[in-house]
C-alpha positions as CSV (number, residue, x, y, z in Angstrom):
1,X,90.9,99.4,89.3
2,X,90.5,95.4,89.5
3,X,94.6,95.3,88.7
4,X,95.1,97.7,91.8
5,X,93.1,96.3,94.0
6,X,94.5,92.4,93.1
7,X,98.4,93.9,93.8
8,X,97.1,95.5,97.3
9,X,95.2,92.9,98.2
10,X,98.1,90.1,97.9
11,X,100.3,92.2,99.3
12,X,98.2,92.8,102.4
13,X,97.6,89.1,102.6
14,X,101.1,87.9,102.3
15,X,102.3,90.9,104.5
16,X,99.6,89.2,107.3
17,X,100.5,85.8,106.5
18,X,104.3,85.9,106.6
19,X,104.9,86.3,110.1
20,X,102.2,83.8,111.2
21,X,103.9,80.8,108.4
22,X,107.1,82.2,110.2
23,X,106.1,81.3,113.7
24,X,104.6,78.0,111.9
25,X,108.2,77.2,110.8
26,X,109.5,77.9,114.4
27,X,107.3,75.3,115.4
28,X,108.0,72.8,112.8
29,X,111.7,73.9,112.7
30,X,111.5,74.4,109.2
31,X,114.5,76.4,108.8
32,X,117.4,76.6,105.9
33,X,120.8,75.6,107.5
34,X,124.1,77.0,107.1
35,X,126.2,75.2,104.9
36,X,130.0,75.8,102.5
37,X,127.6,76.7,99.5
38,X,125.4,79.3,101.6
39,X,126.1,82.9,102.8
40,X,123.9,83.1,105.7
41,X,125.7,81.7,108.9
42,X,122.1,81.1,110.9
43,X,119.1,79.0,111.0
44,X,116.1,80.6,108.6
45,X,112.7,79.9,108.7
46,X,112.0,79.2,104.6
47,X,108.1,79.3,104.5
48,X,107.9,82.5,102.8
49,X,106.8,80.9,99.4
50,X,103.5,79.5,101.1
51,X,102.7,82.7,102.4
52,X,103.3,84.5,98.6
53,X,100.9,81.2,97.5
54,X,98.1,82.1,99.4
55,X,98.4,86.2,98.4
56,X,98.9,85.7,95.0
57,X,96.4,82.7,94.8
58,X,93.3,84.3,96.4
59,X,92.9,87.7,94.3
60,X,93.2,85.4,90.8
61,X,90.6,83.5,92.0
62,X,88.4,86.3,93.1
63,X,88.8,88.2,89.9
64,X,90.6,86.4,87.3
65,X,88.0,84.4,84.8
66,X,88.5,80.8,85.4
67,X,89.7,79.6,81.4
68,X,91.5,76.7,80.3
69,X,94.7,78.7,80.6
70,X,94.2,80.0,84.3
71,X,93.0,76.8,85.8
72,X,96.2,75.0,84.0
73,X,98.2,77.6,85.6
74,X,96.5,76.9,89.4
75,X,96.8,73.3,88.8
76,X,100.3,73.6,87.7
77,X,101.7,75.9,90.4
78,X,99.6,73.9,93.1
79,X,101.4,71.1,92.2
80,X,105.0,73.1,92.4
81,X,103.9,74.4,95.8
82,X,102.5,70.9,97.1
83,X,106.6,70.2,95.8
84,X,108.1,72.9,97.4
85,X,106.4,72.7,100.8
86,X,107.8,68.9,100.8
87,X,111.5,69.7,99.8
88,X,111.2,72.7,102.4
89,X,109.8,70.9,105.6
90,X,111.2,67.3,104.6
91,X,114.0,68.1,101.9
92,X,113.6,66.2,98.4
93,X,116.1,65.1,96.2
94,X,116.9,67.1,92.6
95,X,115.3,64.0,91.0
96,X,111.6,64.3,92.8
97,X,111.6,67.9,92.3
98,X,112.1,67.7,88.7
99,X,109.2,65.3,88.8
100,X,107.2,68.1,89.8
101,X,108.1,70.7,87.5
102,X,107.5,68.4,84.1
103,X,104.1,67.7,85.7
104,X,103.3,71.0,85.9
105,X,105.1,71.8,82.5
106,X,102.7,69.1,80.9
107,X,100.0,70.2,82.4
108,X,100.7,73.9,81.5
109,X,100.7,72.1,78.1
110,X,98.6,69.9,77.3
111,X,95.8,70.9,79.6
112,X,96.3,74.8,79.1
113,X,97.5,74.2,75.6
114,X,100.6,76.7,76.2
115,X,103.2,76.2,73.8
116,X,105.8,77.8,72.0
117,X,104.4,77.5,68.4
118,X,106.9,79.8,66.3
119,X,109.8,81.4,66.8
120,X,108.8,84.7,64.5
121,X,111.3,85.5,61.9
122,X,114.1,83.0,62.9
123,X,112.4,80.7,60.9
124,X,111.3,81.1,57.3
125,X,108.3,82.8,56.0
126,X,106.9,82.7,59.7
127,X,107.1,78.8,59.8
128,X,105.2,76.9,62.8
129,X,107.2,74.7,64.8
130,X,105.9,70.5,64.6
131,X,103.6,69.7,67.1
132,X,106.2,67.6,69.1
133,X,108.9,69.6,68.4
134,X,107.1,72.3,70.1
135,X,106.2,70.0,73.1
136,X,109.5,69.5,73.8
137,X,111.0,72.6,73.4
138,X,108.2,74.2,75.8
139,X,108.6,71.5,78.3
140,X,112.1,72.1,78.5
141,X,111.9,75.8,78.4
142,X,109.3,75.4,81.5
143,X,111.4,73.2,83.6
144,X,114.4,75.2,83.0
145,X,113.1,78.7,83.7
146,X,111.7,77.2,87.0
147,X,115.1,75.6,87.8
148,X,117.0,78.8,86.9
149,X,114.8,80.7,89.2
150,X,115.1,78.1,92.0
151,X,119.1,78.5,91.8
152,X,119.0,82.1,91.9
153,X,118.0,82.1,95.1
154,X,120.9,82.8,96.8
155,X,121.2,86.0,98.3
156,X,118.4,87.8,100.3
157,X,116.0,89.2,98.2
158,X,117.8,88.4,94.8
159,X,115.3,86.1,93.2
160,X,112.0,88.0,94.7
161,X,113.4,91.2,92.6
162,X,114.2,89.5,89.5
163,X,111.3,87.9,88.8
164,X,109.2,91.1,90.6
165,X,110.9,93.0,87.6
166,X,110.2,90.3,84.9
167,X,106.6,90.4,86.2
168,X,106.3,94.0,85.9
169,X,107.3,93.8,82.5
170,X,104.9,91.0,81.6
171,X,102.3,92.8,83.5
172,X,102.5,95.7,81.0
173,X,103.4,94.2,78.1
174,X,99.9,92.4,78.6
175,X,97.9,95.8,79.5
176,X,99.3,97.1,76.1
177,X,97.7,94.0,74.1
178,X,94.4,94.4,76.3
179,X,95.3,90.9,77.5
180,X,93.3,90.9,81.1
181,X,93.9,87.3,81.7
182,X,97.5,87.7,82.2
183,X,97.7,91.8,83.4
184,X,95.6,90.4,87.3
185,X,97.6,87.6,87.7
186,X,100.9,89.5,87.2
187,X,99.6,92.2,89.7
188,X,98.7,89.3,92.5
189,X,102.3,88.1,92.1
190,X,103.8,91.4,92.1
191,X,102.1,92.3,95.5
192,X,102.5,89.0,96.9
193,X,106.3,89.9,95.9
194,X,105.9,93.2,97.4
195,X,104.9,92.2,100.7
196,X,107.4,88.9,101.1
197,X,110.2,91.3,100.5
198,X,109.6,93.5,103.1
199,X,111.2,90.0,105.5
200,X,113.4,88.8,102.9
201,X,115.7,92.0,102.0
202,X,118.8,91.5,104.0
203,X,119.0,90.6,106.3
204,X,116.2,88.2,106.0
205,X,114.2,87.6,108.5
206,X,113.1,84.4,106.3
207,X,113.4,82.9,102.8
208,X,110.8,82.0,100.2
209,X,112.0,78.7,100.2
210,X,111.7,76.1,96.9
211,X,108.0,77.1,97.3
212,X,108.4,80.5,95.9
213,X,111.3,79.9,94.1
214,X,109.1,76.9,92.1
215,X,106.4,79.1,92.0
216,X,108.0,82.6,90.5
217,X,110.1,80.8,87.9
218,X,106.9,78.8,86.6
219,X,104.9,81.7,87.2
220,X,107.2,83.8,85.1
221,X,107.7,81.8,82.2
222,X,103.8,79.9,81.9
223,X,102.6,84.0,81.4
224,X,105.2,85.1,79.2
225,X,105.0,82.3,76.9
226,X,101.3,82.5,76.9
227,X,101.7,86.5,75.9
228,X,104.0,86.7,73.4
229,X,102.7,82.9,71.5
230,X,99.3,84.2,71.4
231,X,97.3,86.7,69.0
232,X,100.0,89.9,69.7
233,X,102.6,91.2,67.5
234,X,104.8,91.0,70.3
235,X,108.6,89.4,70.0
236,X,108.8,86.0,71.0
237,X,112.0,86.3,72.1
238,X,110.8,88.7,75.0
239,X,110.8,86.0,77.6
240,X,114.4,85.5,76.8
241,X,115.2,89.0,77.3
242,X,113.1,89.3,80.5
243,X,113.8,86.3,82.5
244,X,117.6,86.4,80.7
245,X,119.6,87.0,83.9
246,X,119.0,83.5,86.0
247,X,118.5,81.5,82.7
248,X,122.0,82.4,81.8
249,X,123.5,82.2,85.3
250,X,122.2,78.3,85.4
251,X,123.5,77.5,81.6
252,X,127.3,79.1,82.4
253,X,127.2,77.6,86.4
254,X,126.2,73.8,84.4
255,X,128.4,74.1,81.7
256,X,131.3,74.5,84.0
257,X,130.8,72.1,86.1
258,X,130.0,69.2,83.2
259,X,133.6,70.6,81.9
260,X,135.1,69.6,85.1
261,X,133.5,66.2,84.9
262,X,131.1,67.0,88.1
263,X,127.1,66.5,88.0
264,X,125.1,69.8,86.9
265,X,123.1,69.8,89.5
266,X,126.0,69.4,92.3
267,X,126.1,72.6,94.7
268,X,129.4,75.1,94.3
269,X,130.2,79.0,94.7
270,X,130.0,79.7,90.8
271,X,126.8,81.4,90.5
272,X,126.8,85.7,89.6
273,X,126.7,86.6,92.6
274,X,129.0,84.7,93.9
275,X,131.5,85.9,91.5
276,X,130.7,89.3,92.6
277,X,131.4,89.2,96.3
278,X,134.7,87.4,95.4
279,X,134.9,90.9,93.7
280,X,134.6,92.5,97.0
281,X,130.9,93.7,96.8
282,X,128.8,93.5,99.9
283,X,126.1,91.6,100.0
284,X,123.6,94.0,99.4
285,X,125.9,95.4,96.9
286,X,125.5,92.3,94.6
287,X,122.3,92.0,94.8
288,X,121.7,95.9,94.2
289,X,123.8,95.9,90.3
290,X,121.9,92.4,89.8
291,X,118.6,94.6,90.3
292,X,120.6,97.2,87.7
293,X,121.0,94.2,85.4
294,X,117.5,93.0,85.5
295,X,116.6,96.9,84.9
296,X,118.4,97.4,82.2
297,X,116.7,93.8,80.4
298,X,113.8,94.3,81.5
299,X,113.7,98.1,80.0
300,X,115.5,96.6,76.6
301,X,112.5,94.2,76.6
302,X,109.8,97.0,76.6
303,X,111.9,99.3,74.3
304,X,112.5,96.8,71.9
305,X,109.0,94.3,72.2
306,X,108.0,94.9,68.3
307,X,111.2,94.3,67.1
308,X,112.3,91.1,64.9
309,X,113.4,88.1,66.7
310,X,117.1,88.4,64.9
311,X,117.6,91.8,66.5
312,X,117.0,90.7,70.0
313,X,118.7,87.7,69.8
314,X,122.2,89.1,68.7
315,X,121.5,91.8,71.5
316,X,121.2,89.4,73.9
317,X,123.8,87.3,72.7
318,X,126.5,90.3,72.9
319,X,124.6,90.9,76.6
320,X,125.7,87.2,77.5
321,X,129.1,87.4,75.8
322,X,130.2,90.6,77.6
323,X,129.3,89.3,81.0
324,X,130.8,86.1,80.8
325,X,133.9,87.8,79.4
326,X,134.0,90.0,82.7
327,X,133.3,87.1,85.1
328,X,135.9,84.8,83.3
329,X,138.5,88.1,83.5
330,X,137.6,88.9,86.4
331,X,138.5,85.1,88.4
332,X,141.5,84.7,86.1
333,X,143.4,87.9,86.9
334,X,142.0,88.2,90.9
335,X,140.6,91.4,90.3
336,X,139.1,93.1,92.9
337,X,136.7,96.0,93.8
338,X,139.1,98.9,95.2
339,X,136.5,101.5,97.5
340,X,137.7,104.7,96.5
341,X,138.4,107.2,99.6
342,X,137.1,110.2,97.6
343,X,133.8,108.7,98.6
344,X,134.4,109.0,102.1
345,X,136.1,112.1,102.1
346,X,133.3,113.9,99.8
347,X,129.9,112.5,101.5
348,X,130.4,109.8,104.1
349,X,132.7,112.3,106.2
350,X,130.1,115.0,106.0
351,X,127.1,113.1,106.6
352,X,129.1,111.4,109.5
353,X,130.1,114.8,110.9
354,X,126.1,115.7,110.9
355,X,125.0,112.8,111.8
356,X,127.0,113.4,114.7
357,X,125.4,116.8,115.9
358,X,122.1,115.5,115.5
359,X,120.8,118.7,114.7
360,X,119.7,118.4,111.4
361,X,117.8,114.8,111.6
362,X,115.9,116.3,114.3
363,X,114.7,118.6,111.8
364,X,113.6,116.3,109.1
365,X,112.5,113.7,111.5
366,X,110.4,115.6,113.3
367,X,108.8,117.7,109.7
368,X,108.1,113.8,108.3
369,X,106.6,112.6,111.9
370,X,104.0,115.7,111.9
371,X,104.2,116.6,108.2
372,X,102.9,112.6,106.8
373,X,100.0,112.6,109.2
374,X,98.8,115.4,108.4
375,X,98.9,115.2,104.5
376,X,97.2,112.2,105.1
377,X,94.5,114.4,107.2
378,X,94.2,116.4,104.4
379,X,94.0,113.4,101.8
380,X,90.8,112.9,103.9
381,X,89.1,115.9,103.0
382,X,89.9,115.8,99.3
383,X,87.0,113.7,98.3
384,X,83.5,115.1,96.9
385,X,81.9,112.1,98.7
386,X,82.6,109.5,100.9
387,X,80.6,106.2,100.6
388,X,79.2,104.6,104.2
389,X,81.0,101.7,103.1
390,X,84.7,103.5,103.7
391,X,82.7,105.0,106.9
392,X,82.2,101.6,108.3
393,X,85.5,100.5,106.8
394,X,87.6,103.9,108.4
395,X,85.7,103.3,111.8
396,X,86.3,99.1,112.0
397,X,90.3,100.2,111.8
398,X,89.7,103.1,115.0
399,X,88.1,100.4,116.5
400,X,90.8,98.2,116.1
401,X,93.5,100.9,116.8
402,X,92.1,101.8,120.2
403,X,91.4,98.2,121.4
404,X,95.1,97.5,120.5
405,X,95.9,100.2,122.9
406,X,93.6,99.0,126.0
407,X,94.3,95.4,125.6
408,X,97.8,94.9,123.9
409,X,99.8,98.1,124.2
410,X,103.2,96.2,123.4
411,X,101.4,95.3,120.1
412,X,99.9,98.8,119.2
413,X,102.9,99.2,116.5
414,X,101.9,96.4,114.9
415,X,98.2,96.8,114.4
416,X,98.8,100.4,113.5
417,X,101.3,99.1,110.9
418,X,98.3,96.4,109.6
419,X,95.6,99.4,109.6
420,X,98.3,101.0,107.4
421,X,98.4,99.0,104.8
422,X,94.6,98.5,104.9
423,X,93.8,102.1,104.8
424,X,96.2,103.8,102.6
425,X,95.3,102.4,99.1
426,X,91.6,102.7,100.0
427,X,92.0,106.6,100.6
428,X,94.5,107.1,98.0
429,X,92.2,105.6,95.4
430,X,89.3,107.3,97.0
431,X,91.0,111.1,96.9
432,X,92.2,110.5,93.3
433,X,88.7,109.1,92.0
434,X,86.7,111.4,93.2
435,X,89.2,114.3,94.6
436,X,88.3,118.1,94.1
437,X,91.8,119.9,94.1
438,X,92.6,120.9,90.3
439,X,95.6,123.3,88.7
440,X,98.2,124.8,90.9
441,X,96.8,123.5,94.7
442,X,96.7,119.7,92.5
443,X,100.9,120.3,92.1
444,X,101.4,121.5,95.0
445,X,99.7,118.6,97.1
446,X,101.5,116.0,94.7
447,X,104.7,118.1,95.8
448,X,104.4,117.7,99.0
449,X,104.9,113.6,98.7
450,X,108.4,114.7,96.9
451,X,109.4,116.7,99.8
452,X,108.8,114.1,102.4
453,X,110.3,111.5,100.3
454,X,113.5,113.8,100.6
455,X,113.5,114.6,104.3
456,X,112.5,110.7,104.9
457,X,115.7,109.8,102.8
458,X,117.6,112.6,104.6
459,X,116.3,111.5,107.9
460,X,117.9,107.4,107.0
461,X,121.1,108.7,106.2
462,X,121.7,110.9,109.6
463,X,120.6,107.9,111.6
464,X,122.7,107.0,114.3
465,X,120.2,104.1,115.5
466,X,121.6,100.9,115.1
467,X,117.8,99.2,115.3
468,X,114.4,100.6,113.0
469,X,114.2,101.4,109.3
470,X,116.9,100.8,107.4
471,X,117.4,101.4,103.5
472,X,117.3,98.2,101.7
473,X,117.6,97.0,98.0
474,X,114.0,96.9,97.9
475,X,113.6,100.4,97.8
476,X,115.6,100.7,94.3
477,X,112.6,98.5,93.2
478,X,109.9,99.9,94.1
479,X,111.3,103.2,92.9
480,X,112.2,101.9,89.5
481,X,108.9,100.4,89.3
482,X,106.7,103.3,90.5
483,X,108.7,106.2,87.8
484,X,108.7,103.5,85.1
485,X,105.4,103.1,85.3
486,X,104.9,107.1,85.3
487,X,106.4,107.6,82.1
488,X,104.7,104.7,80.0
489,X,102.4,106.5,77.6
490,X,100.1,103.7,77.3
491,X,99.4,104.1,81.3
492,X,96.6,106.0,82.7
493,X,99.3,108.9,84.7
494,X,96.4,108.9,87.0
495,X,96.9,105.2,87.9
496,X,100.9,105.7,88.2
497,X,100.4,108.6,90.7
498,X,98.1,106.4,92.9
499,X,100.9,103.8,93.0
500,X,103.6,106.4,93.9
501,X,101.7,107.9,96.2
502,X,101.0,105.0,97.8
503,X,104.4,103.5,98.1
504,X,105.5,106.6,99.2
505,X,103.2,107.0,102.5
506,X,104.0,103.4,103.5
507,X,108.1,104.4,103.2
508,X,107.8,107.4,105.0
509,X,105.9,105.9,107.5
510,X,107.9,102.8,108.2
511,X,110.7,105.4,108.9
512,X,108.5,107.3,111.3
513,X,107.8,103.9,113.2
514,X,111.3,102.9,112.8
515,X,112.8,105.8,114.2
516,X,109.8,106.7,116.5
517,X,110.5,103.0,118.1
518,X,107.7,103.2,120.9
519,X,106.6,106.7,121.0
520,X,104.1,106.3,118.2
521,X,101.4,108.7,119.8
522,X,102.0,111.4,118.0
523,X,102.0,109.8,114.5
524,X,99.1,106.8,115.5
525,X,96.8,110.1,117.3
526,X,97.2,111.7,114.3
527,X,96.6,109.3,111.9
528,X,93.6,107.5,114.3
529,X,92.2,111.2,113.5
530,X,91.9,110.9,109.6
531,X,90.4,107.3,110.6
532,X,87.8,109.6,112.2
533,X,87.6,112.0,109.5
534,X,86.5,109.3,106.3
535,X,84.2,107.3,109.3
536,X,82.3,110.7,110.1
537,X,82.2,112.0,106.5
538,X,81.1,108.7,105.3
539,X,78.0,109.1,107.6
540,X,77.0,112.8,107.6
541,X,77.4,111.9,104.1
């Protein structure tokens, strides 16, 4: 419960602090400029990464037990965000930020003695690497992870969903080793992920700046090393696998420009994902078959976490041969990405003809405006008992509700969008804990989240508004994650369904909002009334 409450609690926070460090950055003009290197053509505000820091911060200090390891870890990423906040108001050069990152690296080391030690069956007989041999190598695995990170930030969204993946993975990897330590801070980065993405999938409204880039890649890599060097049987190699995607990006990206005699650390159009709009892809296109990528290591990590080091290193090696191959064929014979009309005539030429009509969104529209409300009603009368604490909890967020609409009714959408996110996981984990529906009414309420899901998906794609909702990359994601996590066996299912269910009642109802744009009275009457429901349950008790 402490893991779920961690992830919703940083994402709540950085979903409530974004837009404030946003208007912050208007202020301060703290923007990222265009420039020949960069794909967006406008000012952004870049302060996302301080608003992750603070999300993912607060829940490990709340919950996390302050060891050695831990506080290195706070120290070490303070000291990356005190970096990043410098190179993102002021600008710093590649020199002073690589300052930073060794004196986090040594303190991640020396202080919270994380090291790599061995290398597993690579070396003989389970040989330990010398002491300073092992210094180095960690430091400069550290500094480049956190580099390779940085760089991947090029396209909206792109290095939030990496490492939100690698995370993931790290996340369970530690749950199935009992490793608590590492499992709350990887669900406090995850949500703090979560909720920063919601601005930052394209088009971003802002970027996460060298403070969140800094901050994921060090994040990523302190945690994985400290998993898989520690008492597990896992693979030490795992961290290659996971976090394999950026790390090779930045090796191929250097090693081509030291061939043409430039600096490493000089800016160009080489990077992945570059190469693949060259191809032709869109931008969210590029950054949705980088997701794929990062799926597929990601899943080859889990899949293959006991095996020897020799076995993922050769898999990965063919991984890293095959896409360099394809790149390097790719520029050299101007290949491009033809869009096949068959697509168009099959299903875009359909959809387009209904969309058209309007007929049919009207239908799923309207079932998902009235239909989510009121399986959220009925969510509220699921549990046996309802604690006075939810009671006062349920009726501060009606209070809140109505006062938005008496003082501030051009804000009402977004305080109803804030009690959302507030009340949501609290009944979700309140009907599952304690809920009374059992056998065939238990599948048919978890069916009815499917169905919506459906008509909510139908509803985006007969759209014709312009403004509102709009499917992003971020919804592959949080997909991947939520059935992934179903079908691991070490998993509580009861845990994975709470997730789902959750994720799925804040997508359907940013569609509802989206498309509703300001008639929210239906949905925010309805939904004010299961406020009502949990505050008067709560204290008939």
């Amino acid at each position: 419960m402490t893991t779920f409450v961690s992830l919703m609690l940083a994402l709540i926070l950085t979903v409530t602090l974004t837009p404030v460090f946003g208007w912050l950055a208007r202020r301060l003009e703290i923007y990222d400029l265009p420039g020949p290197r960069k794909v967006h053509q406008w000012p952004v505000p870049r302060v996302g990464g301080m608003a992750m820091a603070v999300g993912a911060f607060i829940p490990i200090l709340i919950w996390v037990p302050l060891s050695t390891m831990i506080r290195a870890y706070l120290i070490g990423a303070g000291v990356l965000v005190a970096f990043g906040i410098a190179d993102d108001w002021k600008g710093l050069s590649f020199k002073a930020k690589f300052v930073g990152q060794i004196v986090a690296a040594l303190i991640a080391i020396f202080y919270g003695g994380v090291r790599i030690v061995t290398l597993g069956d690579l070396l003989p007989d389970g040989m330990e690497l010398g002491y300073w041999v092992s210094v180095l190598l960690t430091l400069v695995t550290i500094v480049g992870v956190t580099n390779a990170i940085n760089l991947a930030d090029g396209l909206d969204g792109l290095a939030g969903g990496i490492c939100m993946l690698g995370l993931c993975c790290i996340g369970y990897l530690a749950y199935t080793v009992q490793d608590a330590g590492i499992l709350l801070p990887m669900a406090a980065l995850v949500g703090s992920i979560l909720g920063f993405l919601r601005f930052n999938t394209y088009p971003a409204k802002l970027f996460m700046g060298d403070t969140g880039s800094m901050l994921l890649g060090f994040s990523a890599i302190f945690f994985s090393i400290a998993l898989t060097q520690g008492k597990s049987e896992l693979n030490t190699l795992l961290p290659l696998v996971i976090l394999g995607f950026p790390v090779l990006d930045t090796l191929s990206v250097m090693a081509e420009r030291i061939s043409q005699g430039r600096s490493p650390f000089s800016a160009d159009k080489r990077h992945f994902h570059h190469h693949l709009m060259r191809m032709g892809l869109y931008h969210t296109e590029s950054v949705f078959l980088i997701y794929v990528i990062q799926a597929a290591l990601v899943t080859a990590a889990l899949l293959f976490r006991y095996s020897s080091e020799w076995f993922l290193l050769a898999g990965y090696l063919v991984f890293a041969v095959a896409l360099l191959a394809f790149f390097h064929w790719a520029d050299s014979t101007g290949w491009k990405h033809v869009r096949s009309g068959l697509l168009d005539q099959t299903i875009k030429s359909p959809l387009r003809k209904l969309r058209e009509r309007g007929v049919f969104i009207r239908v799923t529209f309207q079932t998902v405006e009235w239909g989510v409300p009121l399986l959220v009603l009925t969510t509220c009368l699921l549990p046996a008992e309802v604690s006075p604490y939810y009671s006062v909890f349920a009726l501060g967020l009606l209070a809140w509700l109505i006062l938005a609409f008496i003082v501030r009714k051009d804000r009402v959408k977004d305080a109803f969008t804030v009690s959302l996110y507030l009340f949501i996981p609290a009944l979700i984990y309140l009907s599952d804990e304690g809920g009374r529906l059992h056998g065939p009414l238990l599948y048919l309420y978890h069916s009815a989240f499917l169905i919506f899901v459906f008509l909510a998906l139908a509803t985006l794609r007969l759209t014709r508004r312009k403004m509102g909702f709009k499917p992003t990359t971020m919804d592959f994601l949080v997909v991947f994650i939520a059935f992934v996590f179903l079908f691991l066996p070490e998993l509580r299912l009861q845990y994975g369904l709470m997730a789902v269910k959750v994720i799925v009642l804040f997508f359907c109802y940013e569609i509802i909002l989206g498309e509703a744009r300001d008639r929210i009275w239906t949905v925010a009457s309805l939904t004010g009334l299961a406020y009502l429901v949990i505050a008067v349950r709560g204290l008939v008790g």
